[in-house]
C-alpha positions as CSV (number, residue, x, y, z in Angstrom):
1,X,-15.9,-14.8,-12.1
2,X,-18.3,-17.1,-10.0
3,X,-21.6,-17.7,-12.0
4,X,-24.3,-19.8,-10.1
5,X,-27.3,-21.3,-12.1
6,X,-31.0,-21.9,-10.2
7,X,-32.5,-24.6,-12.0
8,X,-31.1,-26.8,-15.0
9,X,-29.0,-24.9,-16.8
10,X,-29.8,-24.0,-20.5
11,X,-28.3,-25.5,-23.7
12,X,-27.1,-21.8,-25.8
13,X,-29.1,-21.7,-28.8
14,X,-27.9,-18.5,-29.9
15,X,-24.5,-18.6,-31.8
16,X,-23.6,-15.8,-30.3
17,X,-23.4,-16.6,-26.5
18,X,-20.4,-18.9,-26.6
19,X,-18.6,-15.9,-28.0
20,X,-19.9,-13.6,-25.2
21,X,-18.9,-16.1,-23.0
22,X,-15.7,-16.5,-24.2
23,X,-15.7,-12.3,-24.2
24,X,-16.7,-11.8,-20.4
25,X,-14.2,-14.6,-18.7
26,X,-11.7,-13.0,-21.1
27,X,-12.4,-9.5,-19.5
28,X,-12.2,-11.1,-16.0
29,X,-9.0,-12.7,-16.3
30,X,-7.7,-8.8,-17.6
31,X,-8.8,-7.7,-14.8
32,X,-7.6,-9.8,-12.5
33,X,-4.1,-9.6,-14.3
34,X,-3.9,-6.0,-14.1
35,X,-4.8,-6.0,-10.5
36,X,-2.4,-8.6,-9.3
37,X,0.6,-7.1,-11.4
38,X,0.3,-3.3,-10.1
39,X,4.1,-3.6,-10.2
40,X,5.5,-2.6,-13.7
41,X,8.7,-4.3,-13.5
42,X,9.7,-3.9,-17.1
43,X,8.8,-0.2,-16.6
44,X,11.1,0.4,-13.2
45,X,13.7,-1.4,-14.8
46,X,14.2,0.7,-17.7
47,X,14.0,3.9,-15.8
48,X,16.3,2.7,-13.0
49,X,19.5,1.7,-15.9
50,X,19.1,4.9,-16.7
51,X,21.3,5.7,-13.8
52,X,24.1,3.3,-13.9
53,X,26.0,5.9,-15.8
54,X,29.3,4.1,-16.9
55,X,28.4,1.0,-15.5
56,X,27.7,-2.0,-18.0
57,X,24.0,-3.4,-16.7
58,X,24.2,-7.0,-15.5
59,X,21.1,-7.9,-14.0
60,X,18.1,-7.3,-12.1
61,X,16.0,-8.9,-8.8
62,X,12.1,-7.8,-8.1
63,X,10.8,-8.4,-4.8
64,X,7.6,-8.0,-4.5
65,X,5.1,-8.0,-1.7
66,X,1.4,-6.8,-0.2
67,X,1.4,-4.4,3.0
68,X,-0.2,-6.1,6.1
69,X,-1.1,-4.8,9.4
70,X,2.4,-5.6,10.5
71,X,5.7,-4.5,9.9
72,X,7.7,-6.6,7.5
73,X,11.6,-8.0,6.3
74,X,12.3,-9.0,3.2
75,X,16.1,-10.2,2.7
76,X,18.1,-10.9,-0.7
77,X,22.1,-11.1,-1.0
78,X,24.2,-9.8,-3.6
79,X,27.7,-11.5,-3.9
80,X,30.4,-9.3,-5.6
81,X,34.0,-10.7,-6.8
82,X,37.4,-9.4,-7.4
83,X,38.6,-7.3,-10.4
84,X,35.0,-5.5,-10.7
85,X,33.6,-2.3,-9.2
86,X,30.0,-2.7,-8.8
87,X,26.8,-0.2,-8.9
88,X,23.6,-1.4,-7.2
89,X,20.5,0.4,-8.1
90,X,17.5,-0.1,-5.9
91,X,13.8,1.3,-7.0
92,X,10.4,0.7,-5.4
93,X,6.9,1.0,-7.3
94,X,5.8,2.4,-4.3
95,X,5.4,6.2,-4.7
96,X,4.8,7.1,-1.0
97,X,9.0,5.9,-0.6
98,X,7.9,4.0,2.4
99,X,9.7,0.9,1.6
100,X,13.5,0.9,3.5
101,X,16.5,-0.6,2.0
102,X,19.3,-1.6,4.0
103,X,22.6,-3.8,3.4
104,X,24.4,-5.3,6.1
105,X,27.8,-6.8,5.8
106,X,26.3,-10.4,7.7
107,X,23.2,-11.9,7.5
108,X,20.7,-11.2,10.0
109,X,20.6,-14.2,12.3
110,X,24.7,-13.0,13.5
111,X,24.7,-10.2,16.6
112,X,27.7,-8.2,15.6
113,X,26.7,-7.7,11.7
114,X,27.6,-3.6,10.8
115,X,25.1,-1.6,8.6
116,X,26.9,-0.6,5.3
117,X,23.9,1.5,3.8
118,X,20.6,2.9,4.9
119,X,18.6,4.5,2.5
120,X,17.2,7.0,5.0
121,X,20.2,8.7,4.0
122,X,18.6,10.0,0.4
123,X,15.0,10.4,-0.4
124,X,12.3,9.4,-2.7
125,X,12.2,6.0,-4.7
126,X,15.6,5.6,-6.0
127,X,18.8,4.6,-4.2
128,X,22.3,3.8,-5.1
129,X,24.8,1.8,-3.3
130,X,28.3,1.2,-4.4
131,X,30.3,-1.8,-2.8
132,X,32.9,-0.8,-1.1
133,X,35.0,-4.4,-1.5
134,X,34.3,-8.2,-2.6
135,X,32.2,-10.6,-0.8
136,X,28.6,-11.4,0.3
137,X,25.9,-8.5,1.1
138,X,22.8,-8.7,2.8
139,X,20.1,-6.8,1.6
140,X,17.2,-5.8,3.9
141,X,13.9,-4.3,2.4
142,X,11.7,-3.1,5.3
143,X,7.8,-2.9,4.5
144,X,6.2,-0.4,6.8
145,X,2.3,-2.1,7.8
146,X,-0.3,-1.2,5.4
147,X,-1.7,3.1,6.2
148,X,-5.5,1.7,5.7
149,X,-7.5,-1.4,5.6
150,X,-7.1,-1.6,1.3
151,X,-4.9,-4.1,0.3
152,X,-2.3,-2.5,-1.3
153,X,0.9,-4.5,-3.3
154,X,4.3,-3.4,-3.9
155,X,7.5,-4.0,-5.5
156,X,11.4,-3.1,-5.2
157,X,13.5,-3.6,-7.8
158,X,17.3,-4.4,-7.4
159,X,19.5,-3.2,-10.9
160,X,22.9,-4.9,-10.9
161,X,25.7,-2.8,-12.9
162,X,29.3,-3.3,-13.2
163,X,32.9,-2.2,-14.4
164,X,35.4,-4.5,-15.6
């Protein structure tokens, strides 16, 4: 909140303004809050374990990001190690399910890297991916541009789960 005085400004007589004061820039700083954190982490989180099914939950990763007028990539990796089987839970706070996820076996500066999941396979928000052996992943989230001129914010969350 920007306020602009014409003039000197006043001395507060009233005992009472300070407290308004205090009340309004509160109230701004909400708002702004709320407004920059449209992605409910906490909230994605706990609905997303709910389907690691026998896997223990380990960790999670939020990525989040704003839609421009241009496409965008977003890359994470995910190492996995021997003598565990591993359950990677990917959801987006996005509800149109425009946000892509896929994992590559390289990361994307190498030529001959080889897709190992595309989430165009399955639909809505949600996607699970299973390692199929040890080593270094490279995850991929692809942000289609923004569908109008509101700014619009988003978030994908990546749920680690494991077996051991």
């Amino acid at each position: 909140m920007l306020v602009l005085f014409a003039g000197k400004p006043k001395i507060a007589t009233n005992k009472k303004q300070p407290l308004r004061l205090f009340f309004a820039f509160g109230l701004s700083v909400f708002i702004c809050i709320n407004y920059y954190g449209q992605c409910k982490s906490k909230a994605l989180v706990n609905n997303c374990k709910l389907n690691l099914g026998q896997y223990l939950y380990d960790s999670f990763e939020q990525c989040k990001f704003e839609y421009t007028d241009k496409p965008q990539t977003l890359q994470v990796q995910f190492m996995t190690y021997k003598a565990s089987s591993y359950k990677v839970l990917f959801c987006t706070g996005d509800e149109d399910g425009t946000v892509q996820v896929n994992i590559y076996d390289k990361d994307i500066r190498v030529r001959n890297r080889k897709k190992v999941y595309d989430s165009k396979q399955s639909s809505g928000c949600f996607w699970s991916f299973q390692p199929p052996h040890t080593g270094t992943y490279f995850i991929e989230y692809s942000i289609p541009p923004a569908s109008d001129t509101k700014r619009k914010r988003g978030c994908v969350v990546m749920i680690v789960g494991y077996q051991p």
